[in-house]
TIFIGU-892531 format. One record per residue (C-alpha): x, y, z; residue in one letter. Coordinates in pm, whole numbers, plus 50000, padded with zeros to 5 digits. Each point is the difference from the previous one (the first is absolute). Layout:
+-------+-------+-------+------+
!     x !     y !     z ! code !
+-------+-------+-------+------+
!     X !     Y !     Z !    a !
...
+-------+-------+-------+------+
END
This chain:
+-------+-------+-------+------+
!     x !     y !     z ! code !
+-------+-------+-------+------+
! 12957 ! 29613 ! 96667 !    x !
! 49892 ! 49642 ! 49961 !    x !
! 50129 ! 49748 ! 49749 !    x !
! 49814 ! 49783 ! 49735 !    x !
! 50114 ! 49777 ! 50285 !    x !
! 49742 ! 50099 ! 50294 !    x !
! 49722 ! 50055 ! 49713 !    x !
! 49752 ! 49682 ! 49883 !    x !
! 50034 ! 50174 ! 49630 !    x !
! 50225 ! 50160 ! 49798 !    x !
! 50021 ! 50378 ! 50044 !    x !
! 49942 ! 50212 ! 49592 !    x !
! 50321 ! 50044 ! 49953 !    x !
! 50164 ! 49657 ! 50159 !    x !
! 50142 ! 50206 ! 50251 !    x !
! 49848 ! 50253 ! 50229 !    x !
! 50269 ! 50261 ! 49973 !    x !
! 49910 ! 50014 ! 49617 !    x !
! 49666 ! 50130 ! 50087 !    x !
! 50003 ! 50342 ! 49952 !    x !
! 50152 ! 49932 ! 49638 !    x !
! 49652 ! 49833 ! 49898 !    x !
! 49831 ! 50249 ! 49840 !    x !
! 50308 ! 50145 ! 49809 !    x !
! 50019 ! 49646 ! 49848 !    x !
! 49679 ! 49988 ! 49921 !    x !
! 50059 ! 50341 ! 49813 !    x !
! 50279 ! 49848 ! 49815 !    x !
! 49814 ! 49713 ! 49912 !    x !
! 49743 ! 50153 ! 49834 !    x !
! 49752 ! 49876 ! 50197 !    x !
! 49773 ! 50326 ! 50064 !    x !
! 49788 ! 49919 ! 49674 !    x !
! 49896 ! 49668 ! 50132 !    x !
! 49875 ! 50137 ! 50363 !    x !
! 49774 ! 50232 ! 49752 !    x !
! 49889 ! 49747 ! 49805 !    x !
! 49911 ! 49826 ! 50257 !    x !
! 49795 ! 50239 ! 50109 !    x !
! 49807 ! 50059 ! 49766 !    x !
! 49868 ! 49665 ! 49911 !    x !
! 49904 ! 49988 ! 50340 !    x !
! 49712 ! 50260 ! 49895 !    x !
! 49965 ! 50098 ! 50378 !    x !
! 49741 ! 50248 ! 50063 !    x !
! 49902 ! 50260 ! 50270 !    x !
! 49902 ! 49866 ! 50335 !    x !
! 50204 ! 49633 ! 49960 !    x !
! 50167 ! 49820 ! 50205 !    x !
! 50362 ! 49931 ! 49811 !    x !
! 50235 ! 49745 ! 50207 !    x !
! 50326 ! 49964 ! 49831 !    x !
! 50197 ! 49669 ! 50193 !    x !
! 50376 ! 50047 ! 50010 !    x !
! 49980 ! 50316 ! 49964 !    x !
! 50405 ! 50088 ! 50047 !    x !
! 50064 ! 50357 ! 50023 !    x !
! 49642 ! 50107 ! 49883 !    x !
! 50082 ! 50141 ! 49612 !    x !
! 49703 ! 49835 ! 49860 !    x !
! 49753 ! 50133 ! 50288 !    x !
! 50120 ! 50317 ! 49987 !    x !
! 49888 ! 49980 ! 49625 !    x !
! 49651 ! 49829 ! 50074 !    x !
! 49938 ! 50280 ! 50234 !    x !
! 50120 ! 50316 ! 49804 !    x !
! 49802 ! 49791 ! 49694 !    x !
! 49681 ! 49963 ! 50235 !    x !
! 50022 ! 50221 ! 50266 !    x !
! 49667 ! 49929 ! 50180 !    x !
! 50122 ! 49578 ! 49996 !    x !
! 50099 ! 49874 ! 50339 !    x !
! 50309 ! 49860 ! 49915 !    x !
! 50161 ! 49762 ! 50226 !    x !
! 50349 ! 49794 ! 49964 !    x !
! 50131 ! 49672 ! 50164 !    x !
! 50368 ! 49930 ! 50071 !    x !
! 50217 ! 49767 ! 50238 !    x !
! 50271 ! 50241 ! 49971 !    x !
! 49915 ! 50266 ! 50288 !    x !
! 50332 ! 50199 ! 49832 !    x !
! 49842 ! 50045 ! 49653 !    x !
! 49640 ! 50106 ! 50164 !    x !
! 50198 ! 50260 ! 50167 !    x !
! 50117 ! 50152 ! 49677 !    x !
! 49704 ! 49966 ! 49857 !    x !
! 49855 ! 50209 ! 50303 !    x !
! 50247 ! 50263 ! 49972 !    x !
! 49922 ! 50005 ! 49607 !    x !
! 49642 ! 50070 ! 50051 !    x !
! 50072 ! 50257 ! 50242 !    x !
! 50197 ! 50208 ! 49772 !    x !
! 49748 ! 49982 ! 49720 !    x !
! 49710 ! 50080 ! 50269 !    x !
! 49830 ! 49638 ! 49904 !    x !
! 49759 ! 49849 ! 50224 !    x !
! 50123 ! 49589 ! 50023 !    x !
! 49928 ! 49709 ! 50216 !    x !
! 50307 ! 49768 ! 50078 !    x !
! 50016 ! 49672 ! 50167 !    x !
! 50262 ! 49777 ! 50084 !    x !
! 49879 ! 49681 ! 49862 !    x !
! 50040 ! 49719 ! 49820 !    x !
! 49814 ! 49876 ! 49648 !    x !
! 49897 ! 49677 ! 50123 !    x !
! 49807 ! 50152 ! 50312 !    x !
! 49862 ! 50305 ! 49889 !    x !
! 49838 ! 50202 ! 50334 !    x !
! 49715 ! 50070 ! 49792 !    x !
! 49628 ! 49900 ! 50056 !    x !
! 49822 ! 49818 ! 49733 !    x !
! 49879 ! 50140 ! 49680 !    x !
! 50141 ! 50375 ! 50121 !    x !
! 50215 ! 50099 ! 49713 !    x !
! 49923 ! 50060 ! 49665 !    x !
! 50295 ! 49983 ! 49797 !    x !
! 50327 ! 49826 ! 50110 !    x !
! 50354 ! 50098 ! 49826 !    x !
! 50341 ! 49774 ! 49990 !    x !
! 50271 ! 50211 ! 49851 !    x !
! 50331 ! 49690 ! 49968 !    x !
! 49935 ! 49866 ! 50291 !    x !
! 49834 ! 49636 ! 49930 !    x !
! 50306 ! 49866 ! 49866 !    x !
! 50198 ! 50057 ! 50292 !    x !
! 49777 ! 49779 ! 50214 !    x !
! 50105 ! 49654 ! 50112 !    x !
! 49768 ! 49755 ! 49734 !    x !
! 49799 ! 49837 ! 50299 !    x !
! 49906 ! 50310 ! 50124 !    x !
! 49902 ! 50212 ! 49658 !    x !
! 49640 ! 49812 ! 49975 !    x !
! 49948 ! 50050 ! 50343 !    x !
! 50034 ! 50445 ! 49943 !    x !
! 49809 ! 49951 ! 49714 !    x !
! 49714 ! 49857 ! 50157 !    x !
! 50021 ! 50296 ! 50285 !    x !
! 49981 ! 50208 ! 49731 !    x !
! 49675 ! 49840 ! 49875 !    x !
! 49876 ! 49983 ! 50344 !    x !
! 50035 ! 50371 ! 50063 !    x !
! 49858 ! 50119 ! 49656 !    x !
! 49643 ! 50128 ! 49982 !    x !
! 49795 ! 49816 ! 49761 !    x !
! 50063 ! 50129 ! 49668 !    x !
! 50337 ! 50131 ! 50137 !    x !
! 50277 ! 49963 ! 49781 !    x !
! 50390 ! 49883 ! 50044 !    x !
! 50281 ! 50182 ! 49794 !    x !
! 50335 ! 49836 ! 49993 !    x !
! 50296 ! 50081 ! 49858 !    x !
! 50244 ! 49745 ! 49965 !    x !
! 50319 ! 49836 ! 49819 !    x !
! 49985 ! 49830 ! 49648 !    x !
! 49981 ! 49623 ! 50048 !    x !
! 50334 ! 49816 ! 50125 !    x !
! 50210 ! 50379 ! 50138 !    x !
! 50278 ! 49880 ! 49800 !    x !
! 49815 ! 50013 ! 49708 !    x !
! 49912 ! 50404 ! 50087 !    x !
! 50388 ! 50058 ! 49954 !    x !
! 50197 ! 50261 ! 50144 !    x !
! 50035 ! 50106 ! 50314 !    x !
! 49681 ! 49789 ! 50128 !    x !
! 50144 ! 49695 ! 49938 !    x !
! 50324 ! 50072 ! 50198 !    x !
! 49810 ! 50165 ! 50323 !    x !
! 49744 ! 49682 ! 49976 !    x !
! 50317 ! 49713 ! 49990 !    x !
! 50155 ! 50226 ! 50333 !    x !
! 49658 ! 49992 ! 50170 !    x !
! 49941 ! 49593 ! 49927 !    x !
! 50359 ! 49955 ! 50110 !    x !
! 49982 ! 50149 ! 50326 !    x !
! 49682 ! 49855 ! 50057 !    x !
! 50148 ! 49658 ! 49945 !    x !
! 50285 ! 50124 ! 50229 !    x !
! 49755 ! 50040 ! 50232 !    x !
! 49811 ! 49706 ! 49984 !    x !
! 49718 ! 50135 ! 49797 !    x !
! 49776 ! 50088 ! 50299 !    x !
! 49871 ! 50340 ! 49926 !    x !
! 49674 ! 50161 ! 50054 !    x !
! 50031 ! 50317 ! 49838 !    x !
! 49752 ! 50172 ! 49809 !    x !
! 50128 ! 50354 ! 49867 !    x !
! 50229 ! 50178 ! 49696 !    x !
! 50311 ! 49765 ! 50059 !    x !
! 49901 ! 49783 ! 50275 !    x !
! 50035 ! 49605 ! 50005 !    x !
! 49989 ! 49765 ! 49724 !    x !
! 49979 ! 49676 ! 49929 !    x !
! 50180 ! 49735 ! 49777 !    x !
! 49798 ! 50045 ! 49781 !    x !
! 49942 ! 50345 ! 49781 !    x !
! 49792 ! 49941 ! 49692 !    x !
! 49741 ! 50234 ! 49938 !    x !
! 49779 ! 50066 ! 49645 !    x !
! 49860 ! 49734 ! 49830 !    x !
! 50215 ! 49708 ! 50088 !    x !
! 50317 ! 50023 ! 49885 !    x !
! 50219 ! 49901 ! 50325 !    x !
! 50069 ! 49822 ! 50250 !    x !
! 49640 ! 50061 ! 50226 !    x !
! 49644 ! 50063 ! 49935 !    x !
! 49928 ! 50290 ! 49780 !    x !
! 49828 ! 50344 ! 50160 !    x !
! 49672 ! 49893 ! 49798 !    x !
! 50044 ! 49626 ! 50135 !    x !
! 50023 ! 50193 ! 50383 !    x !
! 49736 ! 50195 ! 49979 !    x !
! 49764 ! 49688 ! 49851 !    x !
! 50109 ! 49847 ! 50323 !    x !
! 49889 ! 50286 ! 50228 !    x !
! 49674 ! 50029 ! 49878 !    x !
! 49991 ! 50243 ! 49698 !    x !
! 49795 ! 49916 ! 49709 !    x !
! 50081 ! 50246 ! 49758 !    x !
! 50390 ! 50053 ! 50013 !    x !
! 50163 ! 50128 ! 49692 !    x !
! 50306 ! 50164 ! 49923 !    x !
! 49914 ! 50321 ! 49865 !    x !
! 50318 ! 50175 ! 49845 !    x !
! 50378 ! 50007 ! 50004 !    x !
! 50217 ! 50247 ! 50072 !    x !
! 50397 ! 50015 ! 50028 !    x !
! 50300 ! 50187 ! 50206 !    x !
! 50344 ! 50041 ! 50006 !    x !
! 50037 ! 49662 ! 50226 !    x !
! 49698 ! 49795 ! 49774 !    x !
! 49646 ! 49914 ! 49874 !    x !
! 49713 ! 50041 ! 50198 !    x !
! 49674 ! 49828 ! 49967 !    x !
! 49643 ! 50196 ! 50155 !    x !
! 49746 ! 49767 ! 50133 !    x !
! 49665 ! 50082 ! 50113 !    x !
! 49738 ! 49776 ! 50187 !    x !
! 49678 ! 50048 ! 50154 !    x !
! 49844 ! 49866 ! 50326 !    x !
+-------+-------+-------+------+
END
């Protein structure tokens, strides 16, 4: 099995062979309310086109699609490993899901062909140069009127507490071990030096100040929620 070693990000669980432990630490975490609450402020109705980038091991498409089940639901991730779980997943529960291997910042998408995007903890782990740049291929793929829904960090992740703030530090560490040159865009995958996210308390640009510099208008932060490992902030924008 490869090593964070071979890969240009860093796998969910920092190493590979932690994989299959994902979604029972997502369990632990408390996390499950969050995917759900996602969903539902993403208001996605029958016949859309629901694109969820970093997708990991699919637990928040499997919810879109038992939540909508005449969506096309689609997710995006770098990590062929995770999509494969996420196959097997939707095999057992007889759900009908498009998987790509594929990274955030070059979405294989055509223009204006998805109506509602998802990001389930997964914009934090992104190098800083790089997080505008899957932002704006998010905006670039939405329909017009389609909507973004992204679940994220509080602000600074040492702020969050807990266990977020301790799997953040390992992530930036071995990034800087590794001379910060990740690509990845999925649950887990590279990150930069910088990790702020909310409304600008940190050490980058907020999520807001991001997605003003892709292109969205109307960002907001719509609600907070919290786990076992931290806060959470909801943010939805339109294209």
């Amino acid at each position: 099995m490869p090593t964070t070693e071979t890969r240009d990000y860093l796998p969910a669980m920092i190493n590979p062979a932690f994989l299959p432990f994902y979604d029972r630490f997502g369990k632990l975490a408390g996390v499950g309310d969050s995917y759900w609450q996602l969903v539902a402020q993403a208001a996605i109705e029958p016949g859309a086109t629901v694109l969820e980038i970093g997708c990991g091991t699919g637990n928040v498409l499997l919810l879109a699609k038992r939540a909508v089940p005449g969506a096309t639901v689609i997710g995006t991730d770098p990590d062929g490993e995770a999509l494969a779980l996420a196959r097997r997943k939707a095999e057992r529960a007889g759900l009908a899901l498009q998987l790509d291997e594929a990274y955030a910042q070059s979405l294989p998408y055509g223009d204006g062909t998805v109506d509602r995007v998802l990001s389930s903890l997964m914009l934090h782990h992104l190098p800083e140069d790089a997080k505008v740049g899957a932002l704006r291929e998010v905006r670039r793929v939405l329909a017009p009127g389609g909507s973004l829904h992204l679940m994220d960090l509080d602000h600074d992740p040492r702020e969050s507490g807990g266990v977020f703030a301790l799997v953040n530090g390992l992530h930036g560490l071995l990034l800087r071990l590794r001379g910060g040159h990740d690509h990845g865009a999925g649950h887990g995958h590279g990150q930069g030096h910088g990790h702020a996210q909310g409304h600008g308390h940190g050490h980058g640009p907020s999520v807001l100040d991001l997605l003003a510099q892709a292109g969205f208008t109307d960002a907001t932060a719509v609600s907070r929620g919290r786990t076992r490992l931290g806060g959470l902030t909801f943010y939805r924008a339109t294209a």
